[in-house]
C-alpha distance (Angstrom), angle and dihedral (degrees) to the residues before:
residue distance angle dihedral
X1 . . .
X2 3.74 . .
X3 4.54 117.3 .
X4 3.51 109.5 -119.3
X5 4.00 105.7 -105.9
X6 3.52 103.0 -115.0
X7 4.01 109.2 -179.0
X8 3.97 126.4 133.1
X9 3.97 84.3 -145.4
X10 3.79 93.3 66.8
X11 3.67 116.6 141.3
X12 3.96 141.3 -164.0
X13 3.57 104.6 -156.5
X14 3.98 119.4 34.7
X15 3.81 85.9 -165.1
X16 4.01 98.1 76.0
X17 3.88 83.0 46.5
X18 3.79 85.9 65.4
X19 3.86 95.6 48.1
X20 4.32 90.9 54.8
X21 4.26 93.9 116.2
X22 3.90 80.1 62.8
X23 3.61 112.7 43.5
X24 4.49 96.5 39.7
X25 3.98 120.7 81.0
X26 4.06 80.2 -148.3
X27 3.25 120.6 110.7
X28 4.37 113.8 -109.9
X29 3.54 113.2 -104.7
X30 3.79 121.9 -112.1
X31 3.67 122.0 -127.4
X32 4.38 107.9 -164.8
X33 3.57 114.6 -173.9
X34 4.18 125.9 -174.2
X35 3.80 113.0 -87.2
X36 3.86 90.4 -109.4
X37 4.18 92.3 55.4
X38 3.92 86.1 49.2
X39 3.72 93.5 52.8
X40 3.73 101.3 39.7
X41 4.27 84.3 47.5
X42 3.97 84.8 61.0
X43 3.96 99.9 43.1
X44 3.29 90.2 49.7
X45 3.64 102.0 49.0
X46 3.61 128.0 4.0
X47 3.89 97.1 179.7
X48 3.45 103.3 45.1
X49 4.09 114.1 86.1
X50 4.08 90.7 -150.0
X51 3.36 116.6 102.9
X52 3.80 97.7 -174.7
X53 4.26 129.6 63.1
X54 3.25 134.0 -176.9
X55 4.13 151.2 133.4
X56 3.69 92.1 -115.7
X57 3.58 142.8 18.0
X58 4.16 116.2 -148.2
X59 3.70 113.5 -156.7
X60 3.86 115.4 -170.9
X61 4.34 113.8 -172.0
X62 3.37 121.1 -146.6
X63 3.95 107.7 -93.6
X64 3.64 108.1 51.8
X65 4.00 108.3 -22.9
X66 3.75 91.2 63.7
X67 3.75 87.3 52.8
X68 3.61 100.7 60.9
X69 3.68 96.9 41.0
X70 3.87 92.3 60.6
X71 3.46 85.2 50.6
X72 3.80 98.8 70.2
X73 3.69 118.2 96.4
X74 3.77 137.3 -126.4
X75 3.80 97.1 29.6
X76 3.41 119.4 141.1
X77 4.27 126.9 -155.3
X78 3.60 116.6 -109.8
X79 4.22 98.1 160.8
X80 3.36 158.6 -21.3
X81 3.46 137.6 -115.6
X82 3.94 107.9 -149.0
X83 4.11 120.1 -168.3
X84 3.98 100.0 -165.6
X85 3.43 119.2 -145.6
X86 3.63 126.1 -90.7
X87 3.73 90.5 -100.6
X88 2.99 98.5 38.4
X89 3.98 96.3 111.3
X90 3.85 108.4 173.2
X91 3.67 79.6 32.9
X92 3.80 116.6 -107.7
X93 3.67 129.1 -155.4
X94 3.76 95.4 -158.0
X95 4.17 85.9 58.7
X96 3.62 102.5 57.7
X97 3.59 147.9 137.3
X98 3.50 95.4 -151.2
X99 3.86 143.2 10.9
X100 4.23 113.5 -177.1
X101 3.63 109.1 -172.6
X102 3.72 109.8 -134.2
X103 4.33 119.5 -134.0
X104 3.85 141.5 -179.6
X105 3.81 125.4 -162.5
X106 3.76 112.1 -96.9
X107 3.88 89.5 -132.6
X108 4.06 100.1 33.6
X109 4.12 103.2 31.4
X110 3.74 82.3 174.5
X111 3.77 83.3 76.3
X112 3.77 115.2 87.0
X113 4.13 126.8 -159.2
X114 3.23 122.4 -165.5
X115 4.45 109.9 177.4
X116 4.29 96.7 -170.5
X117 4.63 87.9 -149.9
X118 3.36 82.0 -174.9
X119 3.76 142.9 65.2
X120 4.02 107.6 -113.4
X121 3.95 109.7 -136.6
X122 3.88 105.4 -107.9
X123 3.57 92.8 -118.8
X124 3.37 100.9 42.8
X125 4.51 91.4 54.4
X126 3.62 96.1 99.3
X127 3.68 96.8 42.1
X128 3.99 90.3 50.3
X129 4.38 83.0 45.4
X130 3.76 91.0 52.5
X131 3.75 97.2 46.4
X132 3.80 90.0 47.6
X133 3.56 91.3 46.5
X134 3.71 96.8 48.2
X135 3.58 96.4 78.0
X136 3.95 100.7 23.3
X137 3.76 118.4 92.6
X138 3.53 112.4 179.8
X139 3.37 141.8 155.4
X140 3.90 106.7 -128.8
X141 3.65 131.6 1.1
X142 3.91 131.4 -147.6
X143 3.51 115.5 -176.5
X144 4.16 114.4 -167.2
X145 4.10 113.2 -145.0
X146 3.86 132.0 157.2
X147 4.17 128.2 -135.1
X148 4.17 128.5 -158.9
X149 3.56 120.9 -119.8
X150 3.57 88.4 -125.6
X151 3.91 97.7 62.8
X152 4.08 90.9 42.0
X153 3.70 110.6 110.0
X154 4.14 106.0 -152.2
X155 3.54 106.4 -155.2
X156 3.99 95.5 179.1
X157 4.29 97.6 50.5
X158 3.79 139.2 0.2
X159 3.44 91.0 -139.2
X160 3.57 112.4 132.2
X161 3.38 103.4 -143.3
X162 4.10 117.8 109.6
X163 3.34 121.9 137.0
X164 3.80 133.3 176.0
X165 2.85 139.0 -81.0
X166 3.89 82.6 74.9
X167 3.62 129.5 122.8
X168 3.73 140.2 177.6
X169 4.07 137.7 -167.4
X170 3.67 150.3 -129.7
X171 3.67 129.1 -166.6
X172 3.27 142.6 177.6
X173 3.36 133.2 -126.0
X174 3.58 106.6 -99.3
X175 4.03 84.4 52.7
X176 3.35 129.7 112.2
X177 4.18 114.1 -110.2
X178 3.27 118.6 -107.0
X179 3.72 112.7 -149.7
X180 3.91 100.1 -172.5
X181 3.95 106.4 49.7
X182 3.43 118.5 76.8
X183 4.06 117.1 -117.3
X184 3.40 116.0 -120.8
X185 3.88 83.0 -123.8
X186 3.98 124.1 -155.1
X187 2.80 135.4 -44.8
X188 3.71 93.4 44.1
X189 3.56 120.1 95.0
X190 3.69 134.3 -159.5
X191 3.90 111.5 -143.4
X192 4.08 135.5 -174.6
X193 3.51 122.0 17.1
X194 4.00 98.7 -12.3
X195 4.25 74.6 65.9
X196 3.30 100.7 46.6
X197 3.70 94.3 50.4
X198 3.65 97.3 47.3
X199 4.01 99.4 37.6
X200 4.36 81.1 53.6
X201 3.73 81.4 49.5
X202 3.65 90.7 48.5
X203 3.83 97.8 50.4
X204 3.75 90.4 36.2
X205 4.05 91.2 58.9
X206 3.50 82.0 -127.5
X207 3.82 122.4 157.4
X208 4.02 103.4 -119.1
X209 4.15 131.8 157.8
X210 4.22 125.2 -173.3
X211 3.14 113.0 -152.0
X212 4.18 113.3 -158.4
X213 3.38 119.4 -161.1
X214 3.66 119.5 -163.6
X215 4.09 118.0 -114.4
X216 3.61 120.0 -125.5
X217 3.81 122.5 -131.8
X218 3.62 131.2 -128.0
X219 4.12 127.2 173.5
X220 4.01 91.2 -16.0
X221 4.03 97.3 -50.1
X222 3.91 132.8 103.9
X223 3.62 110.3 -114.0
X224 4.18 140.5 167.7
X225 3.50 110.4 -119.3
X226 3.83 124.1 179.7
X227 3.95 92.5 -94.5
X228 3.85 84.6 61.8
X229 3.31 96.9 48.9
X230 3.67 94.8 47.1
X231 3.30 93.5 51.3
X232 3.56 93.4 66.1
X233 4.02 81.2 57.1
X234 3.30 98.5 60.7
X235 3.73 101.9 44.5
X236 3.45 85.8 50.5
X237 4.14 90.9 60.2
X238 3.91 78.0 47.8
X239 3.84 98.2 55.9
X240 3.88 92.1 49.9
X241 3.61 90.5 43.2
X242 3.68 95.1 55.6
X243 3.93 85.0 41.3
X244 3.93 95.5 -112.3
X245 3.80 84.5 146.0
X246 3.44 130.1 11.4
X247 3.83 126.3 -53.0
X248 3.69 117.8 -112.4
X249 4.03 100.7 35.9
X250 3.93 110.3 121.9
X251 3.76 137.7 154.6
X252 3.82 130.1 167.2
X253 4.07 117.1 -118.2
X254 3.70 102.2 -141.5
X255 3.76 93.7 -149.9
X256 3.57 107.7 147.3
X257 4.02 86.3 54.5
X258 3.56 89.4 54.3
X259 4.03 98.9 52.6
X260 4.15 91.2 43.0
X261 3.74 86.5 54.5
X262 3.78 84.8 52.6
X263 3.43 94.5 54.6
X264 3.44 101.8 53.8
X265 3.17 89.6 67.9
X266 3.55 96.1 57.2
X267 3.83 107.5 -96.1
X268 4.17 123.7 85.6
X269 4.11 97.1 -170.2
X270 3.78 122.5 72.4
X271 3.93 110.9 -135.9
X272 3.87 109.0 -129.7
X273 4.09 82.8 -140.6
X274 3.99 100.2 21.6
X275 3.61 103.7 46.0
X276 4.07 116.9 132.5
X277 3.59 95.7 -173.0
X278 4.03 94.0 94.6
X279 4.01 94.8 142.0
């Protein structure tokens, strides 16, 4: 049985997607990639306009999913994707609302990471999508995101009593089903980027999965705490196992590293919107 798609980016016609550097007043964002990505991009295929491949794209939002995709080790930066401001007319990189740095596994290049540090204006999520996706072709995508307790709908109980680690996922169509992850099952919607990326996805026929995991709270506030960022881990081991994406693609989260680093500095909770431990 197919999950209802349930993005506020849907679209009927993938043709005006194409046509978005005409119709916005925004400046286009810039993708930069290392001299050495540029020049293997051309040897290896003069007629194609991507500059990117890989077997899977790995998405991390700002909150939580950005978080545990710095984390992993041995990646290397190959790019960034820069949204210029709205000002910004030539486009500037030093006035911008966001710069995501752009990585590929030292042992599987294939393998794409993309940690969003910052919070991508809502209207501005399917323009940032669209310029990614513009030169990315990949197989599969798996995009990493986080949800509150207090904006989760439970259709099954009213008990109020979820805690991380807890996660739940999306698909699209074209993905494979998952049989041991919970949906995060109607009437919940995902909104903003996670949307824009998946409802792409969906138009694209591209194989894509978001995994949510849920935010832990501490004195009244939404934060990501090492059981939601571990979460994400082990749902990821899930999602190869049950061949989501392809077998054979691994990396090691160091997350435990990442929170005793934090507290040496005197805090032991990562702020979804505060967090200084962009790697």
């Amino acid at each position: 049985m197919e999950q209802p798609i349930r993005y506020t980016y849907d679209s009927e016609s993938g043709e005006e997607e194409e046509d978005y550097e005409d119709s916005s007043d925004s400046p286009t964002p810039m993708l930069l990639l290392s001299p050495q990505k540029i020049k293997k991009a051309a040897d290896s295929n003069a007629h194609n306009k991507k500059l990117l491949f890989g077997r899977v794209l790995l998405v991390g939002i700002e909150g939580g999913g950005n978080l545990f995709l710095s984390s992993i080790k041995n990646k290397n930066i190959i790019g960034t994707l820069i949204l210029p401001g709205k000002d910004s007319i030539p486009p500037d990189p030093n006035n911008s609302e966001s710069i995501s740095l752009i990585y590929e596994l030292e042992e599987a290049p294939d393998v794409l990471i993309v940690p969003c540090r910052q919070q991508i204006p809502t209207e501005r999520c399917a323009e940032w999508t669209k310029a990614l996706f513009k030169h990315v072709d990949v197989q599969s995508v798996v995009v990493f995101d986080t949800f509150a307790a207090s904006s989760y709908i439970n259709v099954d109980s009213y008990e109020d009593n979820r805690y991380p680690p807890l996660v739940r996922i999306l698909q699209t169509s074209k993905a494979t089903l998952i049989q041991d992850i919970p949906l995060y099952e109607p009437p919940n919607l995902t909104r903003d980027l996670s949307a824009a990326i998946l409802s792409h996805c969906e138009i694209r026929k591209i194989p894509a999965y978001l995994l949510l995991s849920l935010l832990d709270t501490q004195h009244g506030r939404f934060v990501a705490t090492s059981s939601t960022l571990q979460a994400f881990q082990t749902t990821w081991e899930k999602l190869v196992a049950s061949h989501g994406v392809e077998q054979g693609i691994s990396f090691t989260a160091d997350i435990q590293s990442m929170f005793k680093k934090n507290e040496r500095k005197g805090r032991d909770i990562l702020s979804g919107t505060q967090s200084q431990l962009y790697l």
